[in-house]
MITIKE-659103 format. One record per residue (C-alpha): x, y, z; residue number from 1; residue in one letter. Coordinates in steps of 0.02 Angstrom, whole numbers. Example, Ala and Ser with C-alpha at 12.3 -4.5 7.8 and 13.67 -1.06 7.14 Angstrom:
# MITIKE-659103
NODE        X        Y        Z     i   aa
NODE      615     -225      390     1    a
NODE      684      -53      357     2    s
This chain:
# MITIKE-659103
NODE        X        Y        Z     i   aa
NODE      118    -2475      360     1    x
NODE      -90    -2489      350     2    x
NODE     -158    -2618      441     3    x
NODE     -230    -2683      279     4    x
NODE      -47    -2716      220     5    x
NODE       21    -2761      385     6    x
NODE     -103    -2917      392     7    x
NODE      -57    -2960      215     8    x
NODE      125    -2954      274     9    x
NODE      111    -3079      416    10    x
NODE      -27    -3179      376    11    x
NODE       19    -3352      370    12    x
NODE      -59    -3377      194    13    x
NODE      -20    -3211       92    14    x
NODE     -180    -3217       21    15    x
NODE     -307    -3090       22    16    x
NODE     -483    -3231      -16    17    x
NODE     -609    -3157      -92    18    x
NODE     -786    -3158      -99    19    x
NODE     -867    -3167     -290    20    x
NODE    -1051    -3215     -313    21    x
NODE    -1003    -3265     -498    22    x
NODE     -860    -3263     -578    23    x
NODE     -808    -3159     -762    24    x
NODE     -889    -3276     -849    25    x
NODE    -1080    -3278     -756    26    x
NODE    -1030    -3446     -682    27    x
NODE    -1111    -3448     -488    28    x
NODE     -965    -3472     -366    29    x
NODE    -1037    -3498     -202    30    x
NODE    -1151    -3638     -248    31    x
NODE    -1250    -3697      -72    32    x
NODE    -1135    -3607       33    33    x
NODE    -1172    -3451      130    34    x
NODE    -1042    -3311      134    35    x
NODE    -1012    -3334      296    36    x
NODE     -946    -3529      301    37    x
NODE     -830    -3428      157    38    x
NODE     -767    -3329      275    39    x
NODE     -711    -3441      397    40    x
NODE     -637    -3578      298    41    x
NODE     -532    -3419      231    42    x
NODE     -482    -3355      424    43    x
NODE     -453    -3533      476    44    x
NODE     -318    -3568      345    45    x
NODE     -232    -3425      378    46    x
NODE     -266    -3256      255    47    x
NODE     -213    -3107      288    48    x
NODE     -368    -3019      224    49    x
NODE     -537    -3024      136    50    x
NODE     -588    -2930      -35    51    x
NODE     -763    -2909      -63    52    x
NODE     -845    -2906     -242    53    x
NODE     -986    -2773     -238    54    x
NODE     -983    -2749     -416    55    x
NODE    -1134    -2809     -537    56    x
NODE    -1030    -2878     -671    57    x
NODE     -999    -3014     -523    58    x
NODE    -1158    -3005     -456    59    x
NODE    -1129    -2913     -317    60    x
NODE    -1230    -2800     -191    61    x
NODE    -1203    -2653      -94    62    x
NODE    -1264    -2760       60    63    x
NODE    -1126    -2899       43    64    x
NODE     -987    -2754      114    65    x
NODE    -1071    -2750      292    66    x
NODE    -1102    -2927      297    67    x
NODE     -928    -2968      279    68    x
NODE     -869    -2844      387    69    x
NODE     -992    -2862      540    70    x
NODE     -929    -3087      529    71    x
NODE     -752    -3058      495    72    x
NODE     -616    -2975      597    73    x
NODE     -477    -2982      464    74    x
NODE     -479    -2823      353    75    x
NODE     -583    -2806      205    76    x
NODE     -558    -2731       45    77    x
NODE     -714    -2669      -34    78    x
NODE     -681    -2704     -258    79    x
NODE     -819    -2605     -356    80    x
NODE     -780    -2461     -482    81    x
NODE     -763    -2316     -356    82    x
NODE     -753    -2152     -440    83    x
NODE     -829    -2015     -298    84    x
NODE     -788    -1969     -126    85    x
NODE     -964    -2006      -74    86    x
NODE     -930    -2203     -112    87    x
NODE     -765    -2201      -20    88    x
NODE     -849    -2117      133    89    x
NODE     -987    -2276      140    90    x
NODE     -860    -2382      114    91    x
NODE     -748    -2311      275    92    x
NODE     -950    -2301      357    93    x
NODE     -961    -2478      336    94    x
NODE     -802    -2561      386    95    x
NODE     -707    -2577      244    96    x
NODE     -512    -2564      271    97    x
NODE     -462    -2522      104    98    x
NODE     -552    -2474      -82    99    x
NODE     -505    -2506     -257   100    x
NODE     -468    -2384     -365   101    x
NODE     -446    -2446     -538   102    x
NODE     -313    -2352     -619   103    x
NODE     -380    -2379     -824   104    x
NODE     -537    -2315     -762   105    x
NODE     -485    -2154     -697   106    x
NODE     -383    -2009     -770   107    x
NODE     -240    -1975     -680   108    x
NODE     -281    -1821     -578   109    x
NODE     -432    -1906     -543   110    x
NODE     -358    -2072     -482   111    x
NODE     -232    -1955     -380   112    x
NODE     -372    -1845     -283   113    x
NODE     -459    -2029     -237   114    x
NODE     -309    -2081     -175   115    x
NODE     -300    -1922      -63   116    x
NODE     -464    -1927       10   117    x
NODE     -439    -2126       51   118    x
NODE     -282    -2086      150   119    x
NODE     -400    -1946      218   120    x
NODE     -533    -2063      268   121    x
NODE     -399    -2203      363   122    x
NODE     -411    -2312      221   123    x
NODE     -291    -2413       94   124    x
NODE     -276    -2355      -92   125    x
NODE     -285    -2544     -166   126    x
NODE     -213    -2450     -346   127    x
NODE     -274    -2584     -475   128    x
NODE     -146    -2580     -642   129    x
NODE      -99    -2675     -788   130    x
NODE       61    -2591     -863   131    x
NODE      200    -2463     -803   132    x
NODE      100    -2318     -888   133    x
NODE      -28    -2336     -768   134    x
NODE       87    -2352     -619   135    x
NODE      192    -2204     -679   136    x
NODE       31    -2086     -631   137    x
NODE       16    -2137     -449   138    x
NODE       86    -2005     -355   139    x
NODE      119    -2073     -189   140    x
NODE      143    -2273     -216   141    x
NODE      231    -2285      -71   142    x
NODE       59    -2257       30   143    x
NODE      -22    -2380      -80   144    x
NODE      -62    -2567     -120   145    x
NODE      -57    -2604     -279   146    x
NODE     -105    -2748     -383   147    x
NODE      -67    -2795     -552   148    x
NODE     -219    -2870     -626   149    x
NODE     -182    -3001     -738   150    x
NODE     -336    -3009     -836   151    x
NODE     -418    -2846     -938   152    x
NODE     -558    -2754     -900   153    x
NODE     -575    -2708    -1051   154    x
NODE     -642    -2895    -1075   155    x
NODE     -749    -2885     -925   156    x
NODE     -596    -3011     -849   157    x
NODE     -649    -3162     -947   158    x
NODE     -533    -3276    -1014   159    x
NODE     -367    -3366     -919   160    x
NODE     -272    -3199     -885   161    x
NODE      -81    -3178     -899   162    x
NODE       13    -3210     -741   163    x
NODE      174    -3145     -853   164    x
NODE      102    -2982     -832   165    x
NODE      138    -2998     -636   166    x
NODE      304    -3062     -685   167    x
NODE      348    -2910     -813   168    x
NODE      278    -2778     -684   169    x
NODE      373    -2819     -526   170    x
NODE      514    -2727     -571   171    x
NODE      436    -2579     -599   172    x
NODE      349    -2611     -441   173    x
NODE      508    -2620     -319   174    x
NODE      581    -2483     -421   175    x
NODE      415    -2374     -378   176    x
NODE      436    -2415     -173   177    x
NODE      259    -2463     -188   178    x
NODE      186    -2492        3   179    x
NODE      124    -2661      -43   180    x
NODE      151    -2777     -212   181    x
NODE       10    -2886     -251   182    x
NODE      -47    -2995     -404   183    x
NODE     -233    -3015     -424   184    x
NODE     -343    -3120     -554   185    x
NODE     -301    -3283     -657   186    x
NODE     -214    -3370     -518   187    x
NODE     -307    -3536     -532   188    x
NODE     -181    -3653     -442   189    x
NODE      -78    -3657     -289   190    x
NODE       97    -3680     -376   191    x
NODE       65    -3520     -492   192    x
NODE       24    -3408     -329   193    x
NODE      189    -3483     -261   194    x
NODE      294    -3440     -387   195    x
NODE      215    -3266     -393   196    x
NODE      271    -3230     -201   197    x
NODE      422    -3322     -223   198    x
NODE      477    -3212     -360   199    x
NODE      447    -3041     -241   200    x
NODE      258    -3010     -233   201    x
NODE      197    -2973      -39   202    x
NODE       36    -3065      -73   203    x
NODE     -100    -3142     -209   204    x
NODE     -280    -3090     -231   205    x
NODE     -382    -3239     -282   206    x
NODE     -574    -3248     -302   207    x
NODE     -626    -3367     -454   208    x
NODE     -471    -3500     -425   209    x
NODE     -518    -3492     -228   210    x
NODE     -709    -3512     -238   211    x
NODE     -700    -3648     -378   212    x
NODE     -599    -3774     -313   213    x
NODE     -646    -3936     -232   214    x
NODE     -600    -3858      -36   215    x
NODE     -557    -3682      -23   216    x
NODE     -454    -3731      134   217    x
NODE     -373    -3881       57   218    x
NODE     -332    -3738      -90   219    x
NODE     -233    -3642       34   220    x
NODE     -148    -3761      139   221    x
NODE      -65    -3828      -36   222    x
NODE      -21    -3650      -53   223    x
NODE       69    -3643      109   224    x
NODE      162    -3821       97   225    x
NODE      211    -3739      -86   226    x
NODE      303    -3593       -3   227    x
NODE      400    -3680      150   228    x
């Protein structure tokens, strides 16, 4: 298993925290806080890893990937719309543990030869999906996390999401011997992340819900008295 996985695995809090400048709908997420003080109320409660929001439509910056990477320890995932080798070789260049590959973005020969060259480069395929169509055309899910987004891109990711979608996917997930199953987006409370492990997923992937609430740390440590 990666190590990306393997710390999602055994982390105490099977959370991978993430760090969003503004969420889907331009709202500013980190308010006075510096990325940093993020990063270690996330490691002292307990995740397993750290996803990092380089993309513009979340006002992200190239520069934010090494800064996560040279404070924190745990491994990072790196979320922007990677479509060449060249990005996945900065990526590996500047500590990133594993890349998204979004799998409605890419045709499927295309998403398939990414996946390759990640493996290539020591990295995790984080396969992003939203229906079995998508999963279908991964060719080697077993060497892959993947994560059933709950919201649309198609949308740009605003609006509530639909955690049923997680629900309605997991079978096809197990069935698939994916390496890793995890739900991302829309997961706004505590309870609703419990139920989603409880029901089989390895871990949740939670930005807005994390970074908008009162305590990030009190966020997770109702997560973890949810799931004894």
């Amino acid at each position: 298993m990666s190590k990306f996985a393997s710390a999602l695995e055994s982390a105490t809090v099977p959370v991978i925290g993430e760090i969003k400048l503004r969420s889907s709908a331009g709202v500013a997420l980190l308010g006075d806080r510096a990325v940093e003080d993020v990063l270690d109320a996330y490691a002292d409660n307990g995740i397993g890893c750290v996803s990092v929001v380089t993309g513009r439509w979340f006002g992200g910056t190239a520069d934010l990937l090494p800064r996560v990477t040279a404070h924190t320890t745990l491994p990072v995932l790196q979320k922007d719309f990677l479509t060449r080798k060249a990005q996945l070789r900065t990526a590996a260049d500047h500590g990133a543990s594993a890349v998204l590959l979004t799998a409605g973005l890419l045709p499927a020969d295309v998403l398939n030869r990414l996946v390759d060259s990640v493996l290539a480069l020591g990295l995790t395929p984080f396969v992003e999906i939203v229906d079995e169509q998508e999963l279908a055309a991964l060719r080697r899910p077993e060497q892959c996390v993947v994560a059933v987004n709950n919201k649309d891109i198609a949308t740009r990711e605003r609006g509530d999401g639909d955690l049923n979608r997680s629900v309605r996917l997991l079978a096809a997930l197990r069935a698939a011997n994916v390496l890793c199953a995890v739900s991302a987006s829309g997961i706004t409370s505590p309870a609703d992340g419990a139920r989603l492990i409880e029901a089989g997923y390895t871990g949740l992937l939670v930005g807005t819900g994390l970074l908008s609430s009162a305590s990030p740390g009190a966020w997770l440590a109702e997560l973890r008295e949810c799931l004894r």
